[in-house]
Structure formats: structure tokens, C-alpha cells
Residue, then its C-alpha position, 0 to 999 in steps of 0.5 A: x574958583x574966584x569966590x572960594x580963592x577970595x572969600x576963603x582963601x583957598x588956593x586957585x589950583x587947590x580949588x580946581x583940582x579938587x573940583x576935577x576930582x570931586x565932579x563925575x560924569x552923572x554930575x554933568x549929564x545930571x546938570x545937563x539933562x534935568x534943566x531941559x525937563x525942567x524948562x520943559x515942564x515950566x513953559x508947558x505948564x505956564x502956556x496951558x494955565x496962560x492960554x486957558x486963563x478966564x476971567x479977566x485981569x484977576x484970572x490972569x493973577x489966579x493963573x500966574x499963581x497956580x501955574x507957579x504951584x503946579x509947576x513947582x510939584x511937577x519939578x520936583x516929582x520929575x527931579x525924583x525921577x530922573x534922579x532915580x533914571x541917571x542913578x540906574x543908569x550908572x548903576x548907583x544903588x541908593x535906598 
């Protein structure tokens, strides 16, 4: 609201009512639900590639890297899928 009424030059109050209007519950449940996997998949995905980590210092750096990668798929594999749950749920028909 503070960046769109400065930047923009958009009415506070014309700002929030379009929001209230705009936003739906599959919004919040989507926003609520979706990091928690995520965070999830992240941390899971670190600690086993950190934990079976060898080879010394450049292990470490090799297992950095390929947890990011690993994780970067998986997130967006999941984001797929629970995109397509909390669609069914609210019985949003999409393509």
C-alpha cells in the first residue's frame, strides 16, 4: 500500500479495496500451505546432500551446488502439484 500510494500515486483506500476484492481464500491458503512444503523440501534435500557430503572442502562446495539444483526441481515439481490440489479443492477447472 505504501510503495503503490508513493510510487504510483495510487489512493491508499483505493489500493486496499482493490486488494480486499482482488484476493481470494485459495489465495491465502495457497500462500499459507506452498512455503511450508517448500521449506520442507529445502531443508530436507540440504541436510541429506550436507549430511552425505565426502570428500572434503570441495565436496562441501560440490554438495552446496547440487542441493541448490536438486532443490530448485523439486520445488517446482511440488509448486505444480499443490497448485493442481488447491485448484481441485476449490474446484477451479484449469487446462
Amino acid at each position: 500500500g505504501i510503495v503503490a500510494s508513493g510510487v504510483f500515486s495510487l489512493d491508499y483506500n483505493s489500493y486496499i479495496t482493490s486488494v480486499r476484492f482482488g484476493i481470494t481464500t485459495q489465495d491465502i491458503i495457497g500462500g499459507i500451505i506452498k512455503p511450508l512444503f517448500f521449506g520442507l523440501i529445502i531443508g530436507s534435500v540440504s541436510c541429506h546432500k550436507g549430511l552425505s557430503t565426502t570428500g572434503g572442502t570441495v565436496g562441501v562446495g560440490r554438495s552446496t551446488t547440487n542441493s541448490v539444483v536438486l532443490s530448485s526441481i523439486v520445488v517446482i515439481i511440488f509448486d505444480f502439484f499443490l497448485s493442481r490440489a488447491i485448484n481441485s479443492i476449490f474446484d477451479i477447472k484449469t487446462i
